[in-house]
C-alpha positions as CSV (number, residue, x, y, z in Angstrom):
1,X,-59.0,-33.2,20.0
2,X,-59.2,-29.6,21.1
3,X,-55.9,-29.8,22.4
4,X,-54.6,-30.9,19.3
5,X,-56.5,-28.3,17.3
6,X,-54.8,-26.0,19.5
7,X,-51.5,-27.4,19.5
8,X,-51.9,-27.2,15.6
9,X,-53.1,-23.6,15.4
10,X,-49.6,-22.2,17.6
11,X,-47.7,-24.0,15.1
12,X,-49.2,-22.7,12.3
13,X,-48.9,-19.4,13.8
14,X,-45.1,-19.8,14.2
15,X,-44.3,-21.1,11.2
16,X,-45.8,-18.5,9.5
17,X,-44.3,-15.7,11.9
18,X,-41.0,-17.4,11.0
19,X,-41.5,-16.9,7.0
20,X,-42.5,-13.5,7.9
21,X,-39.2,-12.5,9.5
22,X,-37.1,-14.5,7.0
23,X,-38.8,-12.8,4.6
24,X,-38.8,-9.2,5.9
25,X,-34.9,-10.0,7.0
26,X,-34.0,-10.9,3.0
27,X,-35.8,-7.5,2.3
28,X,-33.5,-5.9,4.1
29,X,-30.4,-7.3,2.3
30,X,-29.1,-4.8,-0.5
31,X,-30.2,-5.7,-4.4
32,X,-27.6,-5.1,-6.1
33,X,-29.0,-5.3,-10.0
34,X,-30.1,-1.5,-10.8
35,X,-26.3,-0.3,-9.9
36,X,-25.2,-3.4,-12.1
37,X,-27.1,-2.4,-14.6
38,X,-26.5,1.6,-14.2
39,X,-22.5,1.2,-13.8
40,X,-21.4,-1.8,-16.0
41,X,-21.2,0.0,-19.3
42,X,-18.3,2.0,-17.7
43,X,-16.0,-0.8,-16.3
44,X,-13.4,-2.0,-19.0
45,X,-11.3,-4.5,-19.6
46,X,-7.8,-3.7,-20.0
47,X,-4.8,-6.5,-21.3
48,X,-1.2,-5.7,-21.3
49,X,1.1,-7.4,-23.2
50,X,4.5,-7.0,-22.2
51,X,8.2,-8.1,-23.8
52,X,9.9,-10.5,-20.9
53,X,13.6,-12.5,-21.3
54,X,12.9,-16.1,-19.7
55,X,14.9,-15.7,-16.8
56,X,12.5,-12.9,-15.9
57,X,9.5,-14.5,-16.3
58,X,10.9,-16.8,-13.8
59,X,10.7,-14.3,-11.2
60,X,7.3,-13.7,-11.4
61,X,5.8,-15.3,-8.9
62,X,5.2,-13.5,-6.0
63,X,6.0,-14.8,-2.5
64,X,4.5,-11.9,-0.6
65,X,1.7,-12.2,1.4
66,X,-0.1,-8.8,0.2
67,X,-0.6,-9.3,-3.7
68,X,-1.3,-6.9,-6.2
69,X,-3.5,-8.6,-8.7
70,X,-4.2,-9.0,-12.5
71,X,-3.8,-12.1,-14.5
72,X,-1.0,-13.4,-16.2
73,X,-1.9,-15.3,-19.4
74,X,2.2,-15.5,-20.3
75,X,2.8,-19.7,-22.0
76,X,6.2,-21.1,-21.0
77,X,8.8,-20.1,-23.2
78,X,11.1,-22.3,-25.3
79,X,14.5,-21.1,-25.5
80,X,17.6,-20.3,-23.4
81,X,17.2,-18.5,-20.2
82,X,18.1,-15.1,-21.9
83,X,16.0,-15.6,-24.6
84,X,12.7,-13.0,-24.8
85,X,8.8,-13.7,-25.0
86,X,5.6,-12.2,-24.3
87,X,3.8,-11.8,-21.4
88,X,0.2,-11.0,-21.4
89,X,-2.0,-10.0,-18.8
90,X,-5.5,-9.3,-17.7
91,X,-7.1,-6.4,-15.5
92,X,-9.8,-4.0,-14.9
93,X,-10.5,-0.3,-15.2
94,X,-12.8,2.2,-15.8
95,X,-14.4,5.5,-17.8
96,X,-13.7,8.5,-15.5
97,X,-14.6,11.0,-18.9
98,X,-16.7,11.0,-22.0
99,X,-13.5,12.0,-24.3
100,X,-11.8,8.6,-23.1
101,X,-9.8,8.7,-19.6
102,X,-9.6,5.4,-18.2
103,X,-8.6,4.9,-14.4
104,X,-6.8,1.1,-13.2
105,X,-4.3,0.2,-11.4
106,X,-0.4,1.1,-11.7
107,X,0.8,-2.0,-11.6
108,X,-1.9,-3.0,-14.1
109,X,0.3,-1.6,-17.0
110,X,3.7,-1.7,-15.7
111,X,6.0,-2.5,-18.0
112,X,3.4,-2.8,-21.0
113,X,4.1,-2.7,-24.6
114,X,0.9,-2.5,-25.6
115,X,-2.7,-1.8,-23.8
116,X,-5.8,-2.8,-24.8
117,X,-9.1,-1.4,-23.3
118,X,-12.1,-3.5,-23.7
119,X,-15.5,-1.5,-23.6
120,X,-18.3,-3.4,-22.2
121,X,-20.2,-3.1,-25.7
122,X,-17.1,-5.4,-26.8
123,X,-14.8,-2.3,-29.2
124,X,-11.8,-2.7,-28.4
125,X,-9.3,-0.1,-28.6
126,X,-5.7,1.0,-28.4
127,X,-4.8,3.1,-25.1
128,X,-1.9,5.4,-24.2
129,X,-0.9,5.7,-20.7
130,X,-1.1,9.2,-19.8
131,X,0.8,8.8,-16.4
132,X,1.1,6.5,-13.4
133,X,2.1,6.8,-9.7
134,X,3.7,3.8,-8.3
135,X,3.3,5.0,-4.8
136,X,-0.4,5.1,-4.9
137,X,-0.9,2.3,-7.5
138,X,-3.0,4.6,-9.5
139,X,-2.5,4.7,-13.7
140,X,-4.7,6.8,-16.4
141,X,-5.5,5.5,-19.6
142,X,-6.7,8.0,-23.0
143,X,-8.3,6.1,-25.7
144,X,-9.5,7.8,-28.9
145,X,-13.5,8.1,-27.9
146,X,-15.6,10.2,-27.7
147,X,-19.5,10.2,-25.8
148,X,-18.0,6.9,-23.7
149,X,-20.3,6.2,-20.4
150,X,-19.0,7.4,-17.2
151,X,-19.3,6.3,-14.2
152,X,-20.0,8.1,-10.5
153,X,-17.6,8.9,-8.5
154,X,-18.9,9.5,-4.4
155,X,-16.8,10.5,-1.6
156,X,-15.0,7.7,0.1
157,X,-14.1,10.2,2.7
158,X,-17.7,9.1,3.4
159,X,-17.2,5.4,3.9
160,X,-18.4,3.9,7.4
161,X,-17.1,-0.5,8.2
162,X,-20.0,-1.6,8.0
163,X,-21.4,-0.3,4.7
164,X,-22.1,-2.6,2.0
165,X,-20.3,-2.5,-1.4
166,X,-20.1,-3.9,-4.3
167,X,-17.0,-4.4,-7.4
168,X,-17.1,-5.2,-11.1
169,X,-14.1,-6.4,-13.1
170,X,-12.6,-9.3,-14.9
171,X,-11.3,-11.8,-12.6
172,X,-9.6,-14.5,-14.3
173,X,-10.8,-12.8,-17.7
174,X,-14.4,-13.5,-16.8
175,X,-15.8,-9.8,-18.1
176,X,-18.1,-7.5,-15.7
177,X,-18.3,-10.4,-12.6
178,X,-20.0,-8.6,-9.7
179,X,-19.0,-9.7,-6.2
180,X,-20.4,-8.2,-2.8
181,X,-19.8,-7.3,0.7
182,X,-18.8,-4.7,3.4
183,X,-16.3,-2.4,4.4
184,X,-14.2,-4.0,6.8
185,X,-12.1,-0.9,8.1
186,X,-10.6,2.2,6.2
187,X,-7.6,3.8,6.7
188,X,-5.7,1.0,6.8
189,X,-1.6,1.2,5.9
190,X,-0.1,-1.9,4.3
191,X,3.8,-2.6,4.5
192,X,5.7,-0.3,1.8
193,X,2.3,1.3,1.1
194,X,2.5,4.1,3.6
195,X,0.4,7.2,1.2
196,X,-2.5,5.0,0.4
197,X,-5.3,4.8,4.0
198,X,-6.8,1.9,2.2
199,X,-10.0,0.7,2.2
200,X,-10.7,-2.9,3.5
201,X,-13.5,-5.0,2.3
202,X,-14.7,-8.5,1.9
203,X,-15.9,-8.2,-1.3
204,X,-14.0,-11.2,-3.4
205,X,-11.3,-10.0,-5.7
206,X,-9.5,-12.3,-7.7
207,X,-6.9,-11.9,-10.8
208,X,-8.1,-9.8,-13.0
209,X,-10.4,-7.3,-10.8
210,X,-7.2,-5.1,-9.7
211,X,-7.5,-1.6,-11.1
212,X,-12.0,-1.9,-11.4
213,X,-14.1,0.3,-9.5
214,X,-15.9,-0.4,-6.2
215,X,-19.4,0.7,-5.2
216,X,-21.4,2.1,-2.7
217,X,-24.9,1.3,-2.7
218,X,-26.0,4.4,-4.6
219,X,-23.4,3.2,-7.4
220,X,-21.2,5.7,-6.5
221,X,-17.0,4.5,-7.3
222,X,-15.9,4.8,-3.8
223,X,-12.2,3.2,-4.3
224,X,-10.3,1.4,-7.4
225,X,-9.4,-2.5,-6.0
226,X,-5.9,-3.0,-5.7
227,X,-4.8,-5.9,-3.5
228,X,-5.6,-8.9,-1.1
229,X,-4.4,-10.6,1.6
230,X,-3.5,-14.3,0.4
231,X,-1.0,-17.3,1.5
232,X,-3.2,-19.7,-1.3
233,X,-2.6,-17.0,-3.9
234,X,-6.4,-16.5,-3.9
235,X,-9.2,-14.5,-2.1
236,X,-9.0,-15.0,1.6
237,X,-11.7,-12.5,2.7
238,X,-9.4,-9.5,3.3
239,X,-9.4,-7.3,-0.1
240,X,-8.1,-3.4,-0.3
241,X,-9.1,-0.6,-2.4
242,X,-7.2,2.7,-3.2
243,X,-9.6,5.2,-2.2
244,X,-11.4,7.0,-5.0
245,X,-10.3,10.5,-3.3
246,X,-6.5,9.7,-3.7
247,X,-7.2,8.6,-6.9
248,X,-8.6,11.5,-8.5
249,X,-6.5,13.5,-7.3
250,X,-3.4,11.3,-8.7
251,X,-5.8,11.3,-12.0
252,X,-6.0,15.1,-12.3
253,X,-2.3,16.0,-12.0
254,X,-1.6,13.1,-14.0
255,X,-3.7,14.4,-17.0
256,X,-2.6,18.3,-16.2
257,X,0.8,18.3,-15.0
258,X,2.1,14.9,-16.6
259,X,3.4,13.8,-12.7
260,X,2.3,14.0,-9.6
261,X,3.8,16.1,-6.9
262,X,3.3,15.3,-2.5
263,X,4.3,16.6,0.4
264,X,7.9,16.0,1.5
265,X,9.2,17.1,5.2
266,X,12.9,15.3,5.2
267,X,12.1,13.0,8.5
268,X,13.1,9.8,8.7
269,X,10.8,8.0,11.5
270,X,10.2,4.9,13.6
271,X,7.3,3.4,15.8
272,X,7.5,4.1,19.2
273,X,7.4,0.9,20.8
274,X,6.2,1.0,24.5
275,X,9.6,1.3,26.1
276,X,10.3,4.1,23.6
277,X,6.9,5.8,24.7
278,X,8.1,5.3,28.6
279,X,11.6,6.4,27.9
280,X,9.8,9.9,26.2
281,X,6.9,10.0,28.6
282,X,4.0,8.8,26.7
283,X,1.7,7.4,28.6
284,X,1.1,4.9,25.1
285,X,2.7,3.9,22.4
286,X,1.0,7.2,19.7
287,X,3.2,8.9,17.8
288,X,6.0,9.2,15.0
289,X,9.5,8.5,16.2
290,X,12.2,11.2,14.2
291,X,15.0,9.2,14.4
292,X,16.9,11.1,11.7
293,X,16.8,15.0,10.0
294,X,17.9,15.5,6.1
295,X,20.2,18.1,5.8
296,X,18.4,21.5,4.0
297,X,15.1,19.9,4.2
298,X,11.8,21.9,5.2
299,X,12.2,19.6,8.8
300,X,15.4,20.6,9.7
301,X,14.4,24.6,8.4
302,X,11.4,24.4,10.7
303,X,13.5,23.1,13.7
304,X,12.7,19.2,13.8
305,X,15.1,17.2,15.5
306,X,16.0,13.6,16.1
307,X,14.4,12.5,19.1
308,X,10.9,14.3,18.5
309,X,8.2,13.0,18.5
310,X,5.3,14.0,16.3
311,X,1.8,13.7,18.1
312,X,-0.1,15.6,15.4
313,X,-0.4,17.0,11.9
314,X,-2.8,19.4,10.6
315,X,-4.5,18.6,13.8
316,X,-5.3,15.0,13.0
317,X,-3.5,12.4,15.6
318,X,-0.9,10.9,14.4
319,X,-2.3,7.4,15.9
320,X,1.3,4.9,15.0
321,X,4.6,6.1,12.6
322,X,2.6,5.1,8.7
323,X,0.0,7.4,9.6
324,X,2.4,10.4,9.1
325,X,3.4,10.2,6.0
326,X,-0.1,9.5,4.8
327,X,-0.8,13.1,5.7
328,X,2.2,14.9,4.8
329,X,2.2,13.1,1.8
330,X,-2.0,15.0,1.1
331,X,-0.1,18.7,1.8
332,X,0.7,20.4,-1.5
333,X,4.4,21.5,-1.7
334,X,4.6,25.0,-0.4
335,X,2.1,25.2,1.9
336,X,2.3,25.1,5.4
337,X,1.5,22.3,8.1
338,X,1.0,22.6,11.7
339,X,2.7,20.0,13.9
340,X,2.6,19.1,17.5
341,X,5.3,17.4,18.9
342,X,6.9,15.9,22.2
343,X,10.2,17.4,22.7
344,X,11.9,16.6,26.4
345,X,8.7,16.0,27.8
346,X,6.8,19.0,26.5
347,X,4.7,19.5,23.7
348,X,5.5,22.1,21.5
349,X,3.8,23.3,17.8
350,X,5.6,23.9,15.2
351,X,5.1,25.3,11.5
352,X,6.7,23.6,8.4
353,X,6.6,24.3,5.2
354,X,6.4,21.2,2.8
355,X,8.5,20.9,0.7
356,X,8.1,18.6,-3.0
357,X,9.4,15.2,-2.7
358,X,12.6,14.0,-3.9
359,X,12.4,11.6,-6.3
360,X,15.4,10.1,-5.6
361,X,13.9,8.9,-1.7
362,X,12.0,5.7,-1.0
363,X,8.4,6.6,0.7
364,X,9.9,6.6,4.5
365,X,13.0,9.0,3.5
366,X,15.7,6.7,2.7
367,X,17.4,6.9,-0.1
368,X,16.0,4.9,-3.3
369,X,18.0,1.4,-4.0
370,X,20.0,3.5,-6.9
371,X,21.7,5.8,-4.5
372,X,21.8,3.8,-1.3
373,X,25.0,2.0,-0.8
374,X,23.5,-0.2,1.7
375,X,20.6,-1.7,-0.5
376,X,22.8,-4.3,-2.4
377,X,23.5,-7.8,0.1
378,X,21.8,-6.7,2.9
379,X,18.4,-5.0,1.5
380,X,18.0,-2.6,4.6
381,X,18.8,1.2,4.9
382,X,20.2,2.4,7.9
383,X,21.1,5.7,9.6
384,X,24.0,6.6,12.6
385,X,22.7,6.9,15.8
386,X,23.5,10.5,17.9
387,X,23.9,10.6,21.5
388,X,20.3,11.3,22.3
389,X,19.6,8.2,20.3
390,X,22.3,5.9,21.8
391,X,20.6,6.9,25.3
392,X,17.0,6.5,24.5
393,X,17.6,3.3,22.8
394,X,20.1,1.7,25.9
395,X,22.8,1.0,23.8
396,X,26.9,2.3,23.3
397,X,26.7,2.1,19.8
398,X,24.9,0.7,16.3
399,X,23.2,1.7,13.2
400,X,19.4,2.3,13.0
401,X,17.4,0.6,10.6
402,X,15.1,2.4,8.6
403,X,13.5,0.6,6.0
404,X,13.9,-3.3,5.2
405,X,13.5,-4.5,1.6
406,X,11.2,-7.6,2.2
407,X,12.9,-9.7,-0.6
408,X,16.1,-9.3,0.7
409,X,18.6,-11.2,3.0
410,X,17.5,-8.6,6.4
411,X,14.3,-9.6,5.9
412,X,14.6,-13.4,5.7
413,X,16.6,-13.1,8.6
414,X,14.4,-11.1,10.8
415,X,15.7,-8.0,10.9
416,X,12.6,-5.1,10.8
417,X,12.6,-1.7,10.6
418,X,13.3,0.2,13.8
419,X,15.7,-2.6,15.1
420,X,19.5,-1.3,15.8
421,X,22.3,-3.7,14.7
422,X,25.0,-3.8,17.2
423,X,27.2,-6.1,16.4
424,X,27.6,-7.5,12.5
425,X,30.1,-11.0,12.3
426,X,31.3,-10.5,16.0
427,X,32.5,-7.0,15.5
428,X,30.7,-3.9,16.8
429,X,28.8,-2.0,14.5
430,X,29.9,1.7,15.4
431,X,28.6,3.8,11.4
432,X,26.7,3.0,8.5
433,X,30.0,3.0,6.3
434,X,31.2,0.6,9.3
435,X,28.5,-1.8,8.5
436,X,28.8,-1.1,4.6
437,X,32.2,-1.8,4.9
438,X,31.6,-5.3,7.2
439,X,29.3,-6.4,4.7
440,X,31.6,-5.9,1.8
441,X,33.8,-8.2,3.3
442,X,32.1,-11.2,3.5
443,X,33.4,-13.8,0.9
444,X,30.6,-16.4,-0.3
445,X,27.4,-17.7,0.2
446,X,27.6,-18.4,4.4
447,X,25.6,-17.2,7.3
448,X,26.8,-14.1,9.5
449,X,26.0,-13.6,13.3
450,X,24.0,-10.4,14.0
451,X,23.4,-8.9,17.2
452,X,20.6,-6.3,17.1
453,X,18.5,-4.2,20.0
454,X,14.5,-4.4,19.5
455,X,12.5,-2.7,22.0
456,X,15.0,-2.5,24.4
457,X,15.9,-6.4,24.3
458,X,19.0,-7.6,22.4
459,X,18.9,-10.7,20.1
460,X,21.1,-12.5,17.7
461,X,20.0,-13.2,13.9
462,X,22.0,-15.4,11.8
463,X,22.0,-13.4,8.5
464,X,22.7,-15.1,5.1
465,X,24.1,-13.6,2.4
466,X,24.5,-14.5,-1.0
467,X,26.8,-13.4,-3.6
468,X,27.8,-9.9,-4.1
469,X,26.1,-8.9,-7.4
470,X,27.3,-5.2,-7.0
């Protein structure tokens, strides 16, 4: 009997040292209601509506992987495929000023007719876009208000993986849904997103939530949620935000200066894969790749060449190729940047002075689709290759790729950014016009042999092409 009284008493003992701990462990999860009820009066509700043909509105589903979200709420539409409808659309936002700014996402209103802002004490009024900038995703709205409630903003410069955070925003039109979690990593560079260091999160965001604010824990707007990681068209666990720092600062030239101008140096650069870093003599694979120099630019004034290789900027490390144009992109035209570079085995510093981007040049320093011959059948930009090149890379001759559209027929085949094609239908690729040329060429719908050199191994592709729509 004692030893059952005993026996009895030790699990008593535990079970209440177990509730204890459960307890003091679910004390130490973040509450998340105050900053709910602090910051939801300044997240909006923004719909577009938007005038579409039908063979348009075909095209909008999105096959890529990394999806900008907001809902589309567009019916089918009767009629011929040239005939035109509406398409309307959900997304978020919210009140960076009293006197009626509203920040979301670019792609938010793209293309709108007519935007709606939805405050959270149901008005709804008219907006006017006051300016967006594609490259960073970042739009601001003006609606006529005054003494609106405002929200925050922290310093996502700040931001640790780790941290918890928190959104609000309308996902699939549900108004002011509040989802959860952590930063997963910041500064991260998504493809054909190289001037955003996103943040990553795991905080579920669905259609509808791009463009609304996420927290910090002392309900602080710490980014604007822009895009997730999907292949079911839904949240998968990997969301990114557009840091409230670059936004703000897009926001403020927006509403002063109408645009917004970045740094521009007149590089076009690669990765440096690890035969590349051996060829140079980098003991890894750090570094940004000039693989081409813009005639009259502020890189070619300063003394950049082909065949450098940037190691720093500013005096930050310039840790793969995206991260450079991140930070050349945060430099204010005129003012000078300090780089350190690896030129024939020794590092040398160099001062440029930035120059304003061309708005004629995609983000890496090719040439936009409208001016770039090269764009139409193939979807890739390319650049000749000099002698220095043609010996670092191991080959007699070929074009460089420089940027690959990823809906077009180079990308369904394979070809990526940094590859050279050597050979294109069985003939040796010695120019760009060459290649321009071969393409132009090819009659119908058929697939074309193409040899190309990736990281010092050569390969064939079998490239299809379509019809010439030039």
């Amino acid at each position: 009997m004692q030893r059952m009284t005993k026996w009895l008493s030790t699990w008593l003992l535990m079970a209440v040292m177990l509730t204890a701990f459960q307890t003091a462990q679910a004390r130490e999860l973040p509450d998340f209601t105050e900053l709910v009820k602090q910051a939801a009066p300044g997240v909006v509700n923004i719909a577009t509506t938007s005038t579409v043909s039908r063979s348009d509105y075909g095209q909008q589903e999105m096959p890529e992987i990394f999806r900008r979200f907001f809902g589309d709420q567009m019916p089918p539409m009767p009629g011929s495929p040239g005939s035109e409808g509406e398409r309307k659309s959900l997304g978020s936002g919210f009140v960076i000023r009293a006197d009626g700014y509203v920040l979301t996402n670019a792609h938010v209103v793209k293309d709108a007719d007519e935007i709606m802002v939805r405050l959270n004490d149901r008005r709804e009024l008219p907006a006017t876009l006051v300016g967006s900038d594609p490259r960073t995703d970042v739009a601001l709205l003006k609606v006529d208000a005054d003494d609106l409630p405002t929200l925050n903003v922290g310093d996502s410069d700040d931001l640790e993986a780790g941290e918890w955070v928190a959104a609000i925003g309308s996902p699939f039109g549900f108004d002011h849904s509040v989802t959860a979690g952590i930063v997963s990593a910041i500064n991260r560079t998504l493809p054909s997103e190289t001037y955003v260091p996103f943040i990553q999160t795991d905080v579920a965001i669905n259609p509808g939530n791009s463009g609304g604010p996420l927290f910090n824990l002392d309900g602080e707007v710490v980014g604007i949620n822009s895009q997730i990681y999907t292949r079911s068209g839904g949240f998968m666990g990997l969301s990114f935000a557009v840091p409230i720092s670059v936004a703000m600062n897009v926001a403020d030239q927006l509403r002063t200066e109408g645009h917004v101008s970045r740094g521009w140096l007149g590089v076009v650069i690669q990765p440096v894969s690890k035969d590349l870093a051996e060829s140079f003599g980098l003991d890894d694979t750090r570094g940004a790749l000039i693989s081409d120099v813009s005639d009259d630019s502020p890189a070619k004034q300063a003394g950049l060449k082909a065949g450098d290789v940037v190691l720093k900027a500013g005096g930050e490390e310039i840790e793969d190729s995206t991260t450079l144009p991140r930070l050349v992109g945060q430099v204010a035209p005129g003012d000078d940047l300090e780089l350190q570079i690896l030129r024939a085995g020794e590092t040398q510093t160099l001062d440029v002075t930035v120059g304003e981007w061309p708005e004629e040049l995609n983000a890496d320093g090719s040439p936009s689709q409208s001016s770039s011959a090269e764009q139409g059948r193939l979807g890739i930009a390319v650049s000749d290759l000099d002698d220095q090149q043609k010996e670092q890379l191991g080959v007699d001759s070929g074009v460089l790729v420089r940027r690959v559209d990823p809906r077009g027929a180079a990308a369904a085949a394979g070809i990526e950014s940094g590859d050279v094609i050597v050979s294109f239908d069985q003939k040796n690729v010695e120019t760009a016009d060459a290649l321009i040329d071969a393409v132009q060429s090819i009659d119908g719908n058929r697939a074309v042999p193409v040899r190309i050199q990736r990281d010092g191994n050569a390969l064939f592709v079998a490239l299809r092409l379509g019809a010439d729509d030039s």
